[in-house]
C-alpha positions in Angstrom: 161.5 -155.6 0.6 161.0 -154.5 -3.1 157.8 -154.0 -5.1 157.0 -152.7 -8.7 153.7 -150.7 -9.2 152.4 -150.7 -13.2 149.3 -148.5 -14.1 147.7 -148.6 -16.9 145.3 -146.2 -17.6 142.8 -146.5 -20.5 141.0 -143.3 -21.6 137.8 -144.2 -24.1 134.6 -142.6 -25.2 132.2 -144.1 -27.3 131.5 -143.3 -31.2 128.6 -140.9 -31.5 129.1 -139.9 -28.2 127.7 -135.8 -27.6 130.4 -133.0 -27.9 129.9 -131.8 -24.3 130.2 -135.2 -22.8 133.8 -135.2 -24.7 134.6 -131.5 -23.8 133.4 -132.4 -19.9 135.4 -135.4 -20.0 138.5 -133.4 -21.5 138.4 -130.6 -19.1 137.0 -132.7 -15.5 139.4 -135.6 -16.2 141.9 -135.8 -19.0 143.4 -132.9 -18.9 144.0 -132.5 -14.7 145.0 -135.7 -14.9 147.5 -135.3 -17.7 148.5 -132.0 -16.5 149.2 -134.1 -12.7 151.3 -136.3 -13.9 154.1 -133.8 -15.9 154.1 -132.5 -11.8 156.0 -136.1 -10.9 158.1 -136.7 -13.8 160.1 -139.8 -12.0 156.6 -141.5 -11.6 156.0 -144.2 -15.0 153.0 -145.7 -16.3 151.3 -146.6 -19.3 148.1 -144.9 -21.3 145.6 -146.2 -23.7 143.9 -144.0 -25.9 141.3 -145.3 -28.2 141.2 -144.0 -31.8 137.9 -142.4 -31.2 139.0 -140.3 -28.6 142.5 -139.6 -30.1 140.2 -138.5 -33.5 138.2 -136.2 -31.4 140.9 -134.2 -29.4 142.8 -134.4 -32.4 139.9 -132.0 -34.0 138.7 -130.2 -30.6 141.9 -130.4 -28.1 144.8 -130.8 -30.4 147.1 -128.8 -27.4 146.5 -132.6 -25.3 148.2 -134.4 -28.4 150.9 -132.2 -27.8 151.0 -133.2 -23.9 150.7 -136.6 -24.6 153.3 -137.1 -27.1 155.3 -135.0 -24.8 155.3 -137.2 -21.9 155.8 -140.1 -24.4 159.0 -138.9 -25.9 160.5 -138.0 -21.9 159.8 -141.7 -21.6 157.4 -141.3 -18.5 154.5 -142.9 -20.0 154.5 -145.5 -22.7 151.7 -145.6 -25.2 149.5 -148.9 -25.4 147.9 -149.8 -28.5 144.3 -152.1 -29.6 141.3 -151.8 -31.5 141.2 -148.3 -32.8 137.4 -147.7 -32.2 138.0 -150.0 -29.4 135.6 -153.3 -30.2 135.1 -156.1 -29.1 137.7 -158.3 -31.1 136.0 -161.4 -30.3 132.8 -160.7 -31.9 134.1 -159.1 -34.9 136.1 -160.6 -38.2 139.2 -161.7 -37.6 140.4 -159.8 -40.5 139.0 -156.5 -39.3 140.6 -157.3 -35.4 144.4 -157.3 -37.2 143.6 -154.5 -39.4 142.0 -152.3 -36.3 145.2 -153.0 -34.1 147.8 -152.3 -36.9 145.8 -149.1 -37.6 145.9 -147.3 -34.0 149.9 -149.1 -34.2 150.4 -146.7 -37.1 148.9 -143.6 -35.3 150.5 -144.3 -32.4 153.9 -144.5 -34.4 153.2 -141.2 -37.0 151.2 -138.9 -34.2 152.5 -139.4 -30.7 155.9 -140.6 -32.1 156.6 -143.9 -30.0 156.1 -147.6 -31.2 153.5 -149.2 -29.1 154.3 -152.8 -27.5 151.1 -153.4 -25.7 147.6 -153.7 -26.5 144.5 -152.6 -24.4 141.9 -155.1 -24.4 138.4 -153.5 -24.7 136.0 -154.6 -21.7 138.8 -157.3 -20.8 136.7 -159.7 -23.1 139.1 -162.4 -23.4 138.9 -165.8 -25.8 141.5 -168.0 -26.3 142.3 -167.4 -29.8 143.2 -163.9 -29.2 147.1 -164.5 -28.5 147.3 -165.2 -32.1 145.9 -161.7 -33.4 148.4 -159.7 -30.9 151.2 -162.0 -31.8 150.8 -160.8 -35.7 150.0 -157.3 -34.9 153.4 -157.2 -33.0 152.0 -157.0 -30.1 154.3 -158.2 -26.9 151.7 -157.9 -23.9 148.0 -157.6 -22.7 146.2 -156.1 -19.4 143.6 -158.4 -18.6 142.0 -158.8 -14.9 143.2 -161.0 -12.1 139.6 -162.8 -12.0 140.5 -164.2 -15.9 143.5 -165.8 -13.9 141.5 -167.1 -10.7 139.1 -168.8 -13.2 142.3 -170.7 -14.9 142.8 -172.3 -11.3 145.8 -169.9 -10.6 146.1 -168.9 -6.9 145.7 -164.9 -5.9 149.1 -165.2 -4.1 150.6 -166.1 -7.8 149.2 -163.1 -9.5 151.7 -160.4 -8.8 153.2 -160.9 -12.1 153.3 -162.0 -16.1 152.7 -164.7 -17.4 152.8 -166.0 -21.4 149.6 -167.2 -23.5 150.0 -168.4 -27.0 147.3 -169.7 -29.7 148.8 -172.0 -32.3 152.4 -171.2 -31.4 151.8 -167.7 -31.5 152.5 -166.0 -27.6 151.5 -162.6 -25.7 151.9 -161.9 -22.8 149.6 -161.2 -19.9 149.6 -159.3 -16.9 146.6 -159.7 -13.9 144.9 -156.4 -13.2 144.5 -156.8 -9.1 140.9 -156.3 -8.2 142.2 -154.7 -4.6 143.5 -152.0 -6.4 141.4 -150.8 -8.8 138.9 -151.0 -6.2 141.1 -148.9 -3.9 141.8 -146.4 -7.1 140.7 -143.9 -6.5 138.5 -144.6 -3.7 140.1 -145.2 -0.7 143.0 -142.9 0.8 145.9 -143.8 -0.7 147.6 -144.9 2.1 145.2 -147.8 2.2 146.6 -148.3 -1.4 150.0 -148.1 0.1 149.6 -150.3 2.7 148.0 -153.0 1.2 151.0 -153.3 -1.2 153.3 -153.5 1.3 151.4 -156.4 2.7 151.9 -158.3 -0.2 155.3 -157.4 -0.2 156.3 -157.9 2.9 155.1 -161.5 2.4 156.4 -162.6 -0.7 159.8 -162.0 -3.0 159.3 -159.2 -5.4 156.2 -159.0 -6.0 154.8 -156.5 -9.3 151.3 -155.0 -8.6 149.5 -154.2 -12.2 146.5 -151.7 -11.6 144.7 -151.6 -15.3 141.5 -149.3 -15.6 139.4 -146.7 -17.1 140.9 -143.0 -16.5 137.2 -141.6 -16.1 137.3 -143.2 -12.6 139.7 -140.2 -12.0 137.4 -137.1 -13.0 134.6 -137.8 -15.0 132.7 -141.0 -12.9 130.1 -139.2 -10.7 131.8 -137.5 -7.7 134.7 -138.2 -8.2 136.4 -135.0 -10.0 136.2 -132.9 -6.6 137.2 -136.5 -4.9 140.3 -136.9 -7.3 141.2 -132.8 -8.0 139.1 -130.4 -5.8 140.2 -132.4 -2.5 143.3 -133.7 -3.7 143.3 -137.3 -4.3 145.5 -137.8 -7.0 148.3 -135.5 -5.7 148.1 -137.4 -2.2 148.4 -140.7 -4.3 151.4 -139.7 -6.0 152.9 -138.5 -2.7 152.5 -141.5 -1.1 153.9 -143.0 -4.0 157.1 -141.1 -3.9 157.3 -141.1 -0.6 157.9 -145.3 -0.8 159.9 -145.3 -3.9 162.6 -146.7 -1.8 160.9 -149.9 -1.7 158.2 -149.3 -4.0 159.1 -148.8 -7.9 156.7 -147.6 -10.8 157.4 -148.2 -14.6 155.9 -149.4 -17.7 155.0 -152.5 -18.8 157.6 -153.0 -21.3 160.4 -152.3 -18.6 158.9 -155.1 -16.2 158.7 -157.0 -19.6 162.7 -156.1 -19.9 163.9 -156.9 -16.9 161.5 -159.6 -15.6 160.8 -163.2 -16.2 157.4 -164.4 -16.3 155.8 -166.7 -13.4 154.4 -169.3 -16.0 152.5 -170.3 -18.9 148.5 -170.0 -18.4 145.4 -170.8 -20.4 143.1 -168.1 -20.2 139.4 -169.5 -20.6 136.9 -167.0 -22.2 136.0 -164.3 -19.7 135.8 -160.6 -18.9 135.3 -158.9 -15.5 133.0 -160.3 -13.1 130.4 -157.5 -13.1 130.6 -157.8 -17.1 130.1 -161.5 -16.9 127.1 -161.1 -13.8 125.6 -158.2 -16.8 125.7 -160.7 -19.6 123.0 -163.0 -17.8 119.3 -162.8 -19.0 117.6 -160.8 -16.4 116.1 -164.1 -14.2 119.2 -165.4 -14.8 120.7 -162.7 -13.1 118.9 -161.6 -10.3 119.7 -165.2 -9.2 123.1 -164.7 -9.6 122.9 -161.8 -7.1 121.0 -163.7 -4.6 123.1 -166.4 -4.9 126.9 -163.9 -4.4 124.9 -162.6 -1.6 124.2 -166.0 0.4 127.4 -166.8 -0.3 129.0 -163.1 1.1 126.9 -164.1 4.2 128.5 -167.1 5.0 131.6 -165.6 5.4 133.7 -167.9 2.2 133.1 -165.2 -0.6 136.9 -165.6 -1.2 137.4 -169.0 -1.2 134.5 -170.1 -3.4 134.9 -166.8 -5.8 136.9 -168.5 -8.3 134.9 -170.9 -9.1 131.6 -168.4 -9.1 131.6 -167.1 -12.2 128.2 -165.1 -14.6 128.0 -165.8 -18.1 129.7 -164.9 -21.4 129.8 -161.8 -23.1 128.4 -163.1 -26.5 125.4 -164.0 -24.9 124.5 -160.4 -24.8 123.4 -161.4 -28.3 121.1 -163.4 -26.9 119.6 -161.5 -24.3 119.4 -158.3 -26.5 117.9 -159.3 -30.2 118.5 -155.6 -31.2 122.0 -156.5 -29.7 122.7 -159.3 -32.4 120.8 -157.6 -35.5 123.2 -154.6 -35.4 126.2 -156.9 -35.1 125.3 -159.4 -37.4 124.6 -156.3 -39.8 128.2 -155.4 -39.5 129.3 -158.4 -40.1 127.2 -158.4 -43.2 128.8 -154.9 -44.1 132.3 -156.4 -43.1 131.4 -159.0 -46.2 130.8 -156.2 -48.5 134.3 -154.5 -47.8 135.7 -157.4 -48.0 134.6 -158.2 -51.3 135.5 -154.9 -52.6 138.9 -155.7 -51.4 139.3 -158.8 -53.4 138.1 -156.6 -56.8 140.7 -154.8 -56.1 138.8 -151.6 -55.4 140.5 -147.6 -55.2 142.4 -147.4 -52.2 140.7 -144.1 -50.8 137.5 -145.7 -51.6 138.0 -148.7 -49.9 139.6 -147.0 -46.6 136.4 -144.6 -46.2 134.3 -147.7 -46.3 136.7 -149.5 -44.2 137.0 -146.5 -41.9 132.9 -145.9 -41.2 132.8 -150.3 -40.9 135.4 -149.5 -37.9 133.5 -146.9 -36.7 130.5 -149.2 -36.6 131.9 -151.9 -34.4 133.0 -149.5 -31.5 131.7 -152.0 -28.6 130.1 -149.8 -26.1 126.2 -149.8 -27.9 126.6 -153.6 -28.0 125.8 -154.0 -24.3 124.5 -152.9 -21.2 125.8 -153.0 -17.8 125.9 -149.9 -15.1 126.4 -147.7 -18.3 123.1 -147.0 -20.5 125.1 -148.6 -23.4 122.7 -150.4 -26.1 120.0 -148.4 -24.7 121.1 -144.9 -25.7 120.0 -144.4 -29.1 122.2 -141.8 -30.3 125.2 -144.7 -29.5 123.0 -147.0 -31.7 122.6 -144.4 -34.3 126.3 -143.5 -34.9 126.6 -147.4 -35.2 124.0 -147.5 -37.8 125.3 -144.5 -39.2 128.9 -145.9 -39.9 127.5 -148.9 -41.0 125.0 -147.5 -43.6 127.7 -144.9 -44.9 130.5 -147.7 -45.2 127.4 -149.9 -47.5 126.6 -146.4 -49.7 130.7 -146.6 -50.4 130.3 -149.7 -51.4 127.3 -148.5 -53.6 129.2 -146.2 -55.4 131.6 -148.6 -56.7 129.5 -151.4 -57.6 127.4 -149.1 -59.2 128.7 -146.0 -60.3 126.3 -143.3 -60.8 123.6 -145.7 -61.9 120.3 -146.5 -60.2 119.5 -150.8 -58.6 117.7 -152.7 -57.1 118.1 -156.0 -55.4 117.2 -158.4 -53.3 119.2 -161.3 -51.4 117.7 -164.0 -49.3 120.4 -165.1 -46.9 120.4 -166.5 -43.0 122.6 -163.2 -42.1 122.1 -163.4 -38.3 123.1 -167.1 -38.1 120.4 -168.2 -36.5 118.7 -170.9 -38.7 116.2 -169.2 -40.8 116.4 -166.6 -44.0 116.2 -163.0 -43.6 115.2 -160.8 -47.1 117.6 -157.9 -48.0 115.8 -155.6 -50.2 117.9 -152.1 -51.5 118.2 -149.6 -54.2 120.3 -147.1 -54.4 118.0 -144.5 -51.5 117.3 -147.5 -49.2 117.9 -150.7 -48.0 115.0 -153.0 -45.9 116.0 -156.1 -43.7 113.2 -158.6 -43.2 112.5 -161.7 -40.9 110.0 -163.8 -42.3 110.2 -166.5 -39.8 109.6 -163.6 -36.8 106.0 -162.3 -38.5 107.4 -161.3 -41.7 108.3 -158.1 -39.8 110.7 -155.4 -41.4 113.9 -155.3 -39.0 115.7 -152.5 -40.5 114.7 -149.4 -42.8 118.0 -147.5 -44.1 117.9 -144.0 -45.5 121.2 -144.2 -47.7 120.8 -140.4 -48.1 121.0 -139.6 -44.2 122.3 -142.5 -43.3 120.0 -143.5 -40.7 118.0 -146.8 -39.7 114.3 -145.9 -38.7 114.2 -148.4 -36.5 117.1 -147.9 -34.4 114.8 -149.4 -31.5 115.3 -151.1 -28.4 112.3 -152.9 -27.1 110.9 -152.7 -23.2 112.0 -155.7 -21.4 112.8 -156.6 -18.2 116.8 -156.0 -16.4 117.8 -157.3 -13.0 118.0 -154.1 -11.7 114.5 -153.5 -12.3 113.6 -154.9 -9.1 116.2 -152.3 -6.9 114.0 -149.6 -8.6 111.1 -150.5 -6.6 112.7 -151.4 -3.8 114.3 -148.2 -3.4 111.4 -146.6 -4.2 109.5 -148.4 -1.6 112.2 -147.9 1.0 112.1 -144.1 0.5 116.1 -144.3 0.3 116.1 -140.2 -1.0 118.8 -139.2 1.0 122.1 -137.8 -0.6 125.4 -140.2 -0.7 127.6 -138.6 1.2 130.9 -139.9 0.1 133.2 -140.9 -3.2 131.6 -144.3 -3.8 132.6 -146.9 -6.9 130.4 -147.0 -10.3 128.4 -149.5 -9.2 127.0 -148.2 -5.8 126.2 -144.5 -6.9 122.8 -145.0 -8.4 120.5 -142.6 -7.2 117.0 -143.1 -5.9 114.8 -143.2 -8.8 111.8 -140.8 -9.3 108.5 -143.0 -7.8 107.0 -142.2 -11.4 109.3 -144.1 -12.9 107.8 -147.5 -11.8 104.8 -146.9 -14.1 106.8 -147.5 -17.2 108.5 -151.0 -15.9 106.3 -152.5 -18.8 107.6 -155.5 -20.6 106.9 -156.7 -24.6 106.0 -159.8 -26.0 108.1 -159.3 -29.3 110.6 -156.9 -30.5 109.3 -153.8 -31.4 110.1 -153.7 -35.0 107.3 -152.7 -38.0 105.0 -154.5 -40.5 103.9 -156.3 -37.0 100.4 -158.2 -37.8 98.0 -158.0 -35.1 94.4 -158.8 -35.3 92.4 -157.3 -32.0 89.4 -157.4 -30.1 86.7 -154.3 -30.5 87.7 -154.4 -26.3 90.9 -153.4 -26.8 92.0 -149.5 -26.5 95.4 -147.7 -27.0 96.2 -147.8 -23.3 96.0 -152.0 -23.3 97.8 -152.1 -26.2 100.7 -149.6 -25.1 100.9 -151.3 -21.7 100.7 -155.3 -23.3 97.7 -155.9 -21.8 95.5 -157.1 -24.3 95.0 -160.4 -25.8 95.8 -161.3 -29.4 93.4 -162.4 -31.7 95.4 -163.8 -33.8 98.7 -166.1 -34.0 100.1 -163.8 -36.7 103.1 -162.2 -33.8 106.2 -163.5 -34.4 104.9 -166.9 -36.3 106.9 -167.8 -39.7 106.0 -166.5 -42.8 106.9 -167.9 -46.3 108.6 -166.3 -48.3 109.2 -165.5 -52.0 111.4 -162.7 -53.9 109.9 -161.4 -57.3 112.1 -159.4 -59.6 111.7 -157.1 -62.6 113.0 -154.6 -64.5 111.9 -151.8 -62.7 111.7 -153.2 -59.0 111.8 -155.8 -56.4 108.8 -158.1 -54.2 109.2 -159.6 -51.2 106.0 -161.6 -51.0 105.3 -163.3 -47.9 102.5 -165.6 -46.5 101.2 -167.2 -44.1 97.6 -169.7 -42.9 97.2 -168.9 -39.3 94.3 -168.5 -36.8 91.8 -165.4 -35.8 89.4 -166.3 -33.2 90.1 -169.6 -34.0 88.6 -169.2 -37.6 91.0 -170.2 -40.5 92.4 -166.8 -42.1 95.0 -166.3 -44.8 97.6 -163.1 -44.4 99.7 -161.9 -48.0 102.5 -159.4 -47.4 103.8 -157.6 -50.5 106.5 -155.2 -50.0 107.5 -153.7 -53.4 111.2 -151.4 -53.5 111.1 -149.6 -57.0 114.8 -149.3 -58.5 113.9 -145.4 -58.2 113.3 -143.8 -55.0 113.0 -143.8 -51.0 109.8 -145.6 -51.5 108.1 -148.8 -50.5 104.9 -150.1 -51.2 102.9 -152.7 -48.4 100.0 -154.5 -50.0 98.0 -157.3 -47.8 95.4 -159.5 -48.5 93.9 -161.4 -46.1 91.7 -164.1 -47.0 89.0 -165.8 -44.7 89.2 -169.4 -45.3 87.4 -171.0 -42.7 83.1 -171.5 -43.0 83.0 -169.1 -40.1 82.6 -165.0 -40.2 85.4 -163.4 -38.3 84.9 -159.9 -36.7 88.2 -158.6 -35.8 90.5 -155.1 -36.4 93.5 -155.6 -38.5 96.6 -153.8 -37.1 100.1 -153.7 -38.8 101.9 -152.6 -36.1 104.8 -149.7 -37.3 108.1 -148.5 -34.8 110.3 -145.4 -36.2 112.6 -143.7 -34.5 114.2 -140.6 -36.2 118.4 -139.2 -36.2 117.6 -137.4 -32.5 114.8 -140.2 -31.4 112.6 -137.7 -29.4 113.7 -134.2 -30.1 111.2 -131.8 -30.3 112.7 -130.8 -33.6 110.0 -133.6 -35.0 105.7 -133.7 -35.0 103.0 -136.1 -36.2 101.5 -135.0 -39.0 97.7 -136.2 -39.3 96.4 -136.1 -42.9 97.0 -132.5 -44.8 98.2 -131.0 -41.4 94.8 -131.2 -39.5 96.4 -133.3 -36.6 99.7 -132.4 -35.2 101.6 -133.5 -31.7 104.7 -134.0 -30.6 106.5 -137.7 -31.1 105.7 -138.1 -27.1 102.1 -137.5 -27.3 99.8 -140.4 -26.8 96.6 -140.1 -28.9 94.4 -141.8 -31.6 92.4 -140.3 -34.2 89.8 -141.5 -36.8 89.7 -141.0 -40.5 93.3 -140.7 -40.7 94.7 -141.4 -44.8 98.2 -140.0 -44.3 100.9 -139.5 -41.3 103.9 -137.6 -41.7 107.0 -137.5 -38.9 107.8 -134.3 -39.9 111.3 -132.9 -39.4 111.4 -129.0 -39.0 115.2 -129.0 -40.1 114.2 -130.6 -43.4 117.5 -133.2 -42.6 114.8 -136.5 -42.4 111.1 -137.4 -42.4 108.5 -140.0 -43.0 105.3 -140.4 -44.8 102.9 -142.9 -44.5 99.6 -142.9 -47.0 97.1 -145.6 -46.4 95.1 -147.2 -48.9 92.1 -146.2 -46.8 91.2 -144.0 -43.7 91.9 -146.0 -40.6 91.7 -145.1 -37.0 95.3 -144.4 -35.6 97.2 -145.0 -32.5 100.2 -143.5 -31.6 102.2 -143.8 -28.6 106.3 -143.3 -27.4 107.8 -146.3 -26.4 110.4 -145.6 -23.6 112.6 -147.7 -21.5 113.6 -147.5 -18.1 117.3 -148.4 -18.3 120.7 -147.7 -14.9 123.2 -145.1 -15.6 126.2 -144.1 -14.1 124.3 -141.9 -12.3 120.5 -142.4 -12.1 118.1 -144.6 -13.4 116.5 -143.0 -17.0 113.5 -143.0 -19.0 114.7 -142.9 -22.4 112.6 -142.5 -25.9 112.8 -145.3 -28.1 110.2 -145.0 -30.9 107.1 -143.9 -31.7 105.0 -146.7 -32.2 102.1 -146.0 -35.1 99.4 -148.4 -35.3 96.8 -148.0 -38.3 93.6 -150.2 -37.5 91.2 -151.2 -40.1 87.8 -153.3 -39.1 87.3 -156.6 -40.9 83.8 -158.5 -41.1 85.1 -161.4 -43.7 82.7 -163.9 -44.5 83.2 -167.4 -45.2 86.2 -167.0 -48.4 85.7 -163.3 -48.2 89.0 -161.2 -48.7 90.3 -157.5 -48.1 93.3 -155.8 -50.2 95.0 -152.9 -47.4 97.8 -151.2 -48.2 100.2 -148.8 -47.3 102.9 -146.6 -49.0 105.9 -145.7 -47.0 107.9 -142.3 -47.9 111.4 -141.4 -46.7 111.8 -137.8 -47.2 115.1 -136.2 -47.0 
């Protein structure tokens, strides 16, 4: 009987993630880990850094760059390559997918000294045409999951192995990740891991187990660093190991790639792992999936239908998250702009500090959401922004020099059918949806670089319902043992349930409502009011005016208020000088009846640190002042200021005329790792203006929006 054991071990953290999450993760995980493994020099395996992380120890734990290339050069652990800021290559430019791979190939090369032959996959998100991007970046081999193979019709019995992919001609290969193992790693005994090799082995010829998964299982997931270090997990592991090295052999991938054949040729259809797929549902969608796993778990065939049970796809997180596809399509959009610097031949350090932040800005992990809080931590959002914006202002400064701009582009930039606006001087750029309301999407400070409405809105998850379950059932008692990521949510506070509240439309600005006198700020925060009007979300015309000194986006639209004919004209000026925009609306009574109603452009803003208490709402010339997670309104109100106390960013808002204000934090109840959270989106502002139009009667409101920095 003879086995081989590969591990592959990929080591991430996320762009704009917070110093002491790195430093925890460096001291609770990577560093006892790394520091285990030079203790059994004759066991082999394989580690993936991301660039991120390698640019952060690098800077903060250079002495671990030093262990790493240390165990490289010995030749017990090979050094995998992939994405340097690890995204998702499938929903990125293809050109930018071969230039991330052959950059961390180059770091890899010049900073741990060793020439990487395999490629990490980030998420496992796998689409057929990827062969063809490894095979050009010199890549020899991927780690993808077992499931990817089970869905290609290939049995579990045939998975302890390789096989070969191509695209076009152009081959990888690719070895199955066993689920039994990396749900055993690290958290059953590691004679169970043992023994349920030697199963496999004892019934078939040869066989090579491939365990491929993230190295914060062994340290930094909840639990599981007095699990893996304090009661001796990993050591026990690697005991057990060496204690069956007679008939059970580790090494890298490229040795089993040296000195073994590969079981096949497979098609891989698109794919990821199965929670990841189950994640990518819309919520209904999903919960439906769950009931439906667990009917089948019941009747006692979960293994023989699994294969063909299968979730979504992982693009469709664009889909179920509109903030989701806005940010990507933006980078795609920014991806255009280095690219056309590259064909003008642009200065090379120029162009790699644009290409650099545009890198930075496709890191996958705020892109989604699963049993990590993902797109729904802002500061991940924000460092995406941030990259992106930055990587635009490079772009500024060559296509411009030192002089000032303004333009304005009318382009479908999320692919979806309709024209968005792109208004921008050098101090700010706006993004505008006419066909969603005419609403304003995006509000970049160049200066900062920082969107103001970095904003996820409240909707519902799947997991939603477990909250209330578990609150109902009481379920407060501790978890006694090392469980997996995806059982070790905690019992949420009962409080909690009071913010499961759901939008009707994304919670973006320049949002037209016309209300009832009925309505107060508690309906309205909790959607549950009616609208007067059929302004939300409806499709605006659209027109761009241009002049010397500035740019219009003039949009317009005939809709209904109280069933009474009413005509709404949005002006949104951008100067060529300053952080500056003007909002001018008319709205024009056309019908023969009166209409009665309060006009109220809805705005959302969220600042660099969303809710710190670092920011206050300022009420006119500092009369009114609370904290961004105050709910209040207030009358006679002419000017509002977020107001930074660091002086780094702030807003100003000046009305044309007093109106009554509401203001209150939008925050979203979102799963963890470890609990379930109520985080700070934005704060959403609504100035509210009484109408009493008569028949053709019209009213000229306005606003002037300040970015201060």
């Amino acid at each position: 009987m003879r086995a081989d054991l590969l591990m592959g071990i990929h080591f991430h953290q996320p762009v704009g993630n917070f110093d002491h999450i790195m430093e925890r993760a460096c001291d609770r995980c990577y560093i006892p880990f790394l520091e285990t493994v030079k203790q059994y020099p004759d066991i082999r395996m394989s580690f993936h850094f991301t660039g991120c992380l390698l640019e952060w120890i690098g800077n903060k734990r250079p002495e671990m760059i030093g262990t790493i290339r240390k165990l490289a050069g010995s030749g017990q652990i090979e050094i995998m390559s992939g994405g340097f800021y690890e995204p998702i290559l499938s929903s990125i430019p293809p050109r930018d997918r071969l230039s991330q791979i052959l950059m961390l190939n180059e770091y890899v090369r010049t900073t741990l000294a060793c020439e990487p032959r395999g490629a990490w996959v980030a998420e496992r998100v796998w689409e057929p045409d990827l062969p063809s991007v490894f095979h050009d970046a010199a890549i020899k081999y991927v780690i993808l999951d077992d499931t990817h193979f089970l869905y290609a019709g290939v049995r579990k019995d045939r998975t302890y192995g390789y096989y070969v992919t191509e695209d076009n001609g152009r081959s990888v290969a690719v070895f199955p990740s066993d689920r039994v193992l990396r749900y055993h790693i690290p958290f059953k005994m590691p004679e169970e891991c043992v023994d349920y090799m030697r199963g496999v082995a004892l019934a078939g010829a040869d066989p090579t187990f491939v365990y491929g998964d993230d190295g914060e299982k062994f340290g930094e997931w909840p639990g599981t660093n007095r699990w893996v270090y304090e009661e001796g997990w990993l050591r026990k592991f690697f005991d057990e190991l060496m204690k069956n090295r007679d008939w059970l052999n580790t090494m890298t991938f490229s040795e089993s790639l040296e000195k073994k054949q590969p079981l096949g040729r497979v098609y891989l259809p698109a794919g990821s792992y199965e929670e990841m797929l189950e994640w990518a549902l819309p919520a209904d969608s999903q919960e439906w999936y769950e009931d439906a796993l667990e009917d089948l778990r019941s009747s006692g065939k979960e293994e023989f239908f699994k294969p063909f049970f299968r979730g979504g796809f992982w693009r469709n997180f664009l889909t179920k998250y509109p903030e989701s596809n806005h940010m990507n399509k933006k980078m795609i959009y920014v991806s255009g702009k280095v690219q056309a610097l590259r064909e003008k031949g642009a200065g090379k350090e120029v162009l790699a500090d644009a290409e650099k932040d545009l890198f930075r800005g496709q890191c996958n992990c705020a892109y989604w959401h699963g049993v990590f809080g993902g797109l729904y931590l802002s500061h991940l959002r924000s460092a995406v922004y941030h990259h992106l914006i930055r990587s635009e202002a490079a772009v500024d400064r060559v296509l411009y020099g030192e002089k000032a701009f303004c333009s304005a582009e009318v382009l479908d930039m999320d692919a979806d059918g309709f024209d968005e606006a792109v208004l921008e001087n050098r101090e700010l750029a706006l993004y505008f949806a006419p066909h969603e309301g005419g609403i304003l999407k995006e509000l970049d400070s160049k200066a900062v670089c920082h969107n103001l409405m970095n904003i996820l809105t409240r909707r519902k998850e799947a997991y939603h319902r477990r909250i209330i379950q578990k609150i109902e059932a009481e379920e407060s008692k501790e978890l006694a043992e090392c469980q997996t990521i995806h059982d070790a949510i905690q019992v949420p506070d009962a409080g909690i349930r009071e913010h499961l509240v759901y939008d009707r439309y994304e919670r973006y600005s320049l949002i037209d409502h016309f209300l009832g006198s009925d309505v107060d700020i508690d309906m309205f925060s909790r959607c549950s009011y009616p609208e007067a009007g059929d302004f939300i979300k409806a499709r605006y015309d659209l027109d761009i005016k241009r002049s010397a000194r500035a740019v219009a986006l003039v949009m317009k639209r005939i809709g209904k208020v109280n069933g009474s004919g009413v005509s709404v004209l949005k002006k949104i000026t951008l100067p060529g000088k300053g952080a500056r925009l003007t909002v001018e609306y008319i709205i024009h009574n056309i019908s023969k009846d009166t209409v009665n109603v309060m006009f109220a452009p809805e705005l959302n803003l969220t600042m660099p640190e969303a809710g710190s208490d670092r920011y206050a709402l300022v009420l006119n010339k500092g009369q009114g002042r609370s904290g961004l997670n105050a709910t209040f309104e207030q009358e006679g109100v002419d000017i509002c200021k977020m107001h930074d106390a660091n002086g780094c960013l702030s807003c100003g808002i000046a009305f044309s005329e007093p109106c009554r204000l509401w203001h209150f934090p939008v925050r979203t109840v979102s799963q963890s790792e470890k609990a379930y959270e109520l985080n700070y989106q934005s704060s959403a502002i609504l100035p509210a203006w009484r109408l009493d139009l008569r028949p053709g009667g019209k009213k000229k409101l306005g606003m002037e929006i300040s970015v201060l920095t």
